[in-house]
PLY file of the C-alpha trace (Angstrom):
ply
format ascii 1.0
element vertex 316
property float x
property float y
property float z
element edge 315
property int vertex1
property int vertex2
end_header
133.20 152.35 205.04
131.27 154.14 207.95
132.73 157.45 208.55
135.90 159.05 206.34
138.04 160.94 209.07
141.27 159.53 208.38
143.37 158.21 204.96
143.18 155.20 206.71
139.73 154.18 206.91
139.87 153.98 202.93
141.44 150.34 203.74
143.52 149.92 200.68
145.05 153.45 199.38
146.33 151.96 196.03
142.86 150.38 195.22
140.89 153.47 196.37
143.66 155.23 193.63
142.47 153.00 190.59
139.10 153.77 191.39
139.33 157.00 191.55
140.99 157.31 188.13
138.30 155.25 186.74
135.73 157.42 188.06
137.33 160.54 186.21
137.13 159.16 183.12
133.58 159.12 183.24
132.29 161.17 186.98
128.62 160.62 186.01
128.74 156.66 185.84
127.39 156.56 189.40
124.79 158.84 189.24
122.07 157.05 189.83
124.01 156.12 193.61
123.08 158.74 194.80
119.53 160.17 193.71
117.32 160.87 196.94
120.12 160.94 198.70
121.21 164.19 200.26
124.61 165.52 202.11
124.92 168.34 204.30
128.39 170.49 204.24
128.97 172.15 207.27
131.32 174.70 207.40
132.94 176.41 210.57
135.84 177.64 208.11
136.45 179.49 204.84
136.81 177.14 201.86
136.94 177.15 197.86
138.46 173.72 196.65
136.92 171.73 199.44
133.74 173.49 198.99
133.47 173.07 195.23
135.46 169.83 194.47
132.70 168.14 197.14
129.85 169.68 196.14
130.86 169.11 192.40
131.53 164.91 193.75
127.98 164.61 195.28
126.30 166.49 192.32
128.02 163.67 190.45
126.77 160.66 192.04
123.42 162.57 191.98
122.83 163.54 195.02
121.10 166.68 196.66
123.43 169.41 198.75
123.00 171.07 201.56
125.69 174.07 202.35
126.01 175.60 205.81
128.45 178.39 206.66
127.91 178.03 210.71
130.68 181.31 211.47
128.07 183.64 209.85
125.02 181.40 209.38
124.39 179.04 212.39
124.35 179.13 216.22
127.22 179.15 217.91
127.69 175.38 219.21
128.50 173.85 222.80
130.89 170.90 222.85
131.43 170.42 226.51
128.83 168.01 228.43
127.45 169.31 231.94
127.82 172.76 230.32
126.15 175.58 231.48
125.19 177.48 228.57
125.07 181.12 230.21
127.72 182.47 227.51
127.36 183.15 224.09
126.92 179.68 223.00
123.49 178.99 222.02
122.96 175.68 221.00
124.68 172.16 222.60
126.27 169.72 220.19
124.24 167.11 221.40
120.79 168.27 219.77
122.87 169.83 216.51
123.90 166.89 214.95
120.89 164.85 215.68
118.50 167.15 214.51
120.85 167.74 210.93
121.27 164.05 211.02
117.47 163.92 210.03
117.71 166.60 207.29
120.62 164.51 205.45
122.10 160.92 204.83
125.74 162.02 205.07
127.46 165.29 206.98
130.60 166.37 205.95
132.66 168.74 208.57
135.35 171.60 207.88
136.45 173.17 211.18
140.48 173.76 211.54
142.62 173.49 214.46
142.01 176.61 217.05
146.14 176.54 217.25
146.06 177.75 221.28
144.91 174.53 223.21
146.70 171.34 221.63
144.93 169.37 223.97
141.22 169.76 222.62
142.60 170.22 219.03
143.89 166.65 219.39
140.51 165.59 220.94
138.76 166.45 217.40
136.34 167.37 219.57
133.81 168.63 216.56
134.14 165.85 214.17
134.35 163.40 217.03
130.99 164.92 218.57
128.98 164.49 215.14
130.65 160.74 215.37
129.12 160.23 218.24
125.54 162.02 218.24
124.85 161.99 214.30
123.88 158.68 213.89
124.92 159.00 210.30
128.40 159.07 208.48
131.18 162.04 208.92
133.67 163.04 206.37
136.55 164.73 206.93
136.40 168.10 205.36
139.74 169.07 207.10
139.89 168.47 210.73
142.32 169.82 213.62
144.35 167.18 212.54
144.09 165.89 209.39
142.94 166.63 205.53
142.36 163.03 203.92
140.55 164.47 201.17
143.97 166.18 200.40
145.99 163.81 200.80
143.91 161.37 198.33
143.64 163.79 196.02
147.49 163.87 196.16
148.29 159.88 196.14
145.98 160.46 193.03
148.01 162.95 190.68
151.12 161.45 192.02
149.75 158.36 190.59
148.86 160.16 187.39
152.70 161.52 187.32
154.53 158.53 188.33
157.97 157.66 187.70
159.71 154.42 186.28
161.44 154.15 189.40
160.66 153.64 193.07
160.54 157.52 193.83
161.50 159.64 196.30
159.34 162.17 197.87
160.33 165.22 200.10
157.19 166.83 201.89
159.53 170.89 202.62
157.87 172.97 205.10
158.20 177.18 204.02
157.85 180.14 205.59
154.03 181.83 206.23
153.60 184.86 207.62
150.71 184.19 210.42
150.62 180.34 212.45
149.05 177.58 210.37
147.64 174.12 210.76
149.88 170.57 210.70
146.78 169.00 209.01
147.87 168.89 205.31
151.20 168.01 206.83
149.68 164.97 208.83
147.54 163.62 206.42
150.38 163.68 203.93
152.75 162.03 206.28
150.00 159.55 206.60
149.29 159.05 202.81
153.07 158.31 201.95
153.57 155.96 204.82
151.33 153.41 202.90
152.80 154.27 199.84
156.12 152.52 198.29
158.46 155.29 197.99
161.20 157.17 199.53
159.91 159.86 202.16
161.66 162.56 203.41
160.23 165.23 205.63
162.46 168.57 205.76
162.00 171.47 208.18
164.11 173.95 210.01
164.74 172.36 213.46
161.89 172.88 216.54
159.29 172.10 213.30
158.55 168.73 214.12
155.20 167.47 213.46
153.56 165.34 215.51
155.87 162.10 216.52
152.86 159.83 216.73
151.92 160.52 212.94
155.85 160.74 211.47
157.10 158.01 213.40
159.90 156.05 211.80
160.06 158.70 208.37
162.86 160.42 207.67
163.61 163.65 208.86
166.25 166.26 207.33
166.80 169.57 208.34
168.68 170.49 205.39
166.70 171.24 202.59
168.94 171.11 199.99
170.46 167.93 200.68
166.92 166.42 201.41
165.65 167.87 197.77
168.57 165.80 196.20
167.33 163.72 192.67
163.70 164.15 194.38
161.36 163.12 191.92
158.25 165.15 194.33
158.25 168.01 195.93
155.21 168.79 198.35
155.23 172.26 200.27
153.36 173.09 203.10
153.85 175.14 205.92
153.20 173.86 209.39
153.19 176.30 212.87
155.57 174.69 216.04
154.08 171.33 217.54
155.96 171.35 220.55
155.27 174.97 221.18
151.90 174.77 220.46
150.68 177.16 217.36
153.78 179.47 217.53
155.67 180.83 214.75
159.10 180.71 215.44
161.36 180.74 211.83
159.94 182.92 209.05
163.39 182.37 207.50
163.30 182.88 203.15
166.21 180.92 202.67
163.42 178.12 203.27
161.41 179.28 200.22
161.06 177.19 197.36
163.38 178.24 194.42
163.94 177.08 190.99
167.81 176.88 192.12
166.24 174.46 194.94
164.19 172.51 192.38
167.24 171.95 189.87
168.90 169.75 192.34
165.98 167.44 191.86
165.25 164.98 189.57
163.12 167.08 187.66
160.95 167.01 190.16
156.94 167.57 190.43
156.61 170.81 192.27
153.22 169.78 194.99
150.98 172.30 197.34
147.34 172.01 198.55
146.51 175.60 197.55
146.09 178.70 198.81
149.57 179.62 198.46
151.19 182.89 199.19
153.43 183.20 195.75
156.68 184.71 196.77
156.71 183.69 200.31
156.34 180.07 199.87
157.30 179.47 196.67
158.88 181.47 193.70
156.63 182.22 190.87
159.57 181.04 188.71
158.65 177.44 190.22
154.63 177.14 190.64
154.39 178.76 187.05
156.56 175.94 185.56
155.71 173.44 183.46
157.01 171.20 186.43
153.97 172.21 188.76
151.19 170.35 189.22
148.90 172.19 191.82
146.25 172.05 189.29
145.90 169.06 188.45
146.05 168.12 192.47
143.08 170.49 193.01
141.28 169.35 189.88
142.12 165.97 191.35
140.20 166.60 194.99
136.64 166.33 192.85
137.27 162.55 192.75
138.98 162.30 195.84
135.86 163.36 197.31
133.66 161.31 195.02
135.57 157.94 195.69
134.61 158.47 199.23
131.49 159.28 198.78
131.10 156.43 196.71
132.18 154.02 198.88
129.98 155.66 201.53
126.88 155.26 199.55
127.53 151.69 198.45
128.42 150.64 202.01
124.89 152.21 203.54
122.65 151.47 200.51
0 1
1 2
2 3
3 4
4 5
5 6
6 7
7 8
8 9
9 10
10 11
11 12
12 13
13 14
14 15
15 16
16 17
17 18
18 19
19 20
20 21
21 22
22 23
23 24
24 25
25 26
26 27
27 28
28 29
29 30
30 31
31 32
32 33
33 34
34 35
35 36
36 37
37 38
38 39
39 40
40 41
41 42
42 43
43 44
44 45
45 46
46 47
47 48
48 49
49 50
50 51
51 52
52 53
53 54
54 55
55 56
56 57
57 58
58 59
59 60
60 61
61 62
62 63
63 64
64 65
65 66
66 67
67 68
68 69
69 70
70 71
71 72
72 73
73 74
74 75
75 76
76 77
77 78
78 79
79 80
80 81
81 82
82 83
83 84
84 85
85 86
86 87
87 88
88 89
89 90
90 91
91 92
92 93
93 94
94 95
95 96
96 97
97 98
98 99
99 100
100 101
101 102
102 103
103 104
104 105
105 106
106 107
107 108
108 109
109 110
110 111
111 112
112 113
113 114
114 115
115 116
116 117
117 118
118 119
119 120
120 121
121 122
122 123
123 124
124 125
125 126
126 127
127 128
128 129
129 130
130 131
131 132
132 133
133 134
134 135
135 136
136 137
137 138
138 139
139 140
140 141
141 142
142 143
143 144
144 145
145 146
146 147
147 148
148 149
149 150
150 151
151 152
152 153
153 154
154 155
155 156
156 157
157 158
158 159
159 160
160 161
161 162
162 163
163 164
164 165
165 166
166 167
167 168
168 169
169 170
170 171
171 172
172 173
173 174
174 175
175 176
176 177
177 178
178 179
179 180
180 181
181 182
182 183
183 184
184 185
185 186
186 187
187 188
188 189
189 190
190 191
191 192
192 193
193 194
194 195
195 196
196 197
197 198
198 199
199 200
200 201
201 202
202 203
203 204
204 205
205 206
206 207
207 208
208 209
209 210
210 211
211 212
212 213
213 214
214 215
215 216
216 217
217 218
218 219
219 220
220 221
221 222
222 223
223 224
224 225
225 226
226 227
227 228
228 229
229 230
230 231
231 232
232 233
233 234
234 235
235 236
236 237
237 238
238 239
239 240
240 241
241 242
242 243
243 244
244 245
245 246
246 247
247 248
248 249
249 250
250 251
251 252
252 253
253 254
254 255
255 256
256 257
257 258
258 259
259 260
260 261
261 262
262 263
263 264
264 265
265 266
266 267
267 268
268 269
269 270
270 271
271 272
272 273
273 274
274 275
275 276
276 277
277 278
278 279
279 280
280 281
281 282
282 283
283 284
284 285
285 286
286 287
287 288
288 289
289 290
290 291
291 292
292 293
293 294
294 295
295 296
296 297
297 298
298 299
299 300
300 301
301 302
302 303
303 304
304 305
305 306
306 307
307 308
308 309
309 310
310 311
311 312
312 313
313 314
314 315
């Protein structure tokens, strides 16, 4: 595995799963993998599990960390070839990631969707730029688009939960009160499609995530009927796709309640974390015994290491 941008590039999710479970019960088997090795973690956005649950993964394999916070701590970057840098950019992409690609063996990128051109959010254009110039591999810290590190850490403690039965999964969006991302959304979309399960994505209508990543999954815009003998329940909210970044339903009647959850089958109540209590979801519900948030961000510690992992092993 070169770069980690995508769920896909793991190759096979359900082996990359096993792994990862093996690797929790002891995280310092591989620590020799790493030594003299050394990441950089470039941040254009806030973080805390990302941040710690990565670090923690490459302290783990014994490797050296590097942390940049480049909204308060670096230059402000240039994307855009033929440029002329008169503005307030300072420094072009092009000499960034080369010069960082000497200080480290792996970078791994956080920088969100800007939410007002769909266009260049689509484009990836910074983790597609440190593709290009870095000369070294990119992980997906959570992109414009996507949040594989999520999304494994979720196939992982659904893995840990699983049912008897071939079960069925409902990703709900919920009501936020400012415009956010679709890439917890996307990468999730992406994680169940290779999974063997029933998936059913619910949303109020003029929510539709990008067709290109849901393609042929179920869609319900009834929430109630799509929560039916559910054995998962993953939250997230998601802004408009087809008008770009808008918020257009801040309805509560989409909030996650334990009346929602008891027409379930008992179901696994899911989110990524940060989550506005109250507004997305009922304290009644993410207090439960039926919530497993924690375990899904203990879980992104050997999501990340997996990766990294495989990284290491595949560069020597």
């Amino acid at each position: 595995m070169i770069h980690f941008t995508n769920i896909n590039d793991l190759g096979n999710l359900q082996k990359a799963v096993q792994e990862a479970l093996e690797i929790k019960k002891n995280p310092m088997q591989n620590k020799a993998l790493g030594e003299g090795k050394t990441i950089c973690m470039l941040f254009f956005n806030n973080s805390l599990r990302t941040r710690l649950s990565t670090q923690k993964a490459a302290q783990n394999l014994g490797m050296n960390v590097i942390v940049m916070n480049f909204g308060s701590e670096g230059w402000e970057l240039e994307y855009e070839d033929g440029a002329v840098m008169n503005g307030s950019k300072s420094e072009h992409v092009k000499e960034a990631a080369k010069v960082i690609a000497q200080y480290c063996d792996i970078v791994a990128i956080r920088a969100f969707a800007s939410l007002t051109d769909k266009e260049k959010d689509q484009a990836e254009i910074v983790i597609s730029s440190f593709k290009k110039y870095a000369g070294i591999p990119v992980v997906n810290m959570e992109s414009a688009t996507g949040h594989p590190l999520q999304a494994l850490a979720d196939a992982i403690t659904m893995e840990e939960f699983k049912t008897a039965h071939k079960p069925k999964v409902v990703l709900s969006w919920a009501p936020h009160p400012k415009a956010l991302p679709h890439a917890v959304a996307n990468s999730f979309v992406e994680m169940m499609q290779l999974q063997d399960a029933d998936f059913v994505i619910t949303h109020p209508e003029g929510y539709e995530l990008d067709p290109d990543i849901t393609k042929n999954s179920t869609i319900e815009h009834n929430q109630e009927k799509a929560f039916e003998n559910a054995d998962f329940v993953y939250v997230k909210n998601w802004s408009s796709f087809k008008d770009y970044g808008r918020v257009m339903n801040s309805d509560s009647a989409w909030t996650i309640t334990a009346e929602k959850m008891q027409l379930t089958n008992n179901a696994k109540f899911m989110h990524c974390l940060p989550v506005r209590r109250n507004v997305i979801v009922t304290d009644e519900v993410i207090d439960s015994e039926n919530s497993i948030v924690i375990q899904q961000a203990n879980n992104r510690t050997y999501s990340a290491q997996i990766v990294l992992k495989k990284i290491l092993e595949s560069h020597g």
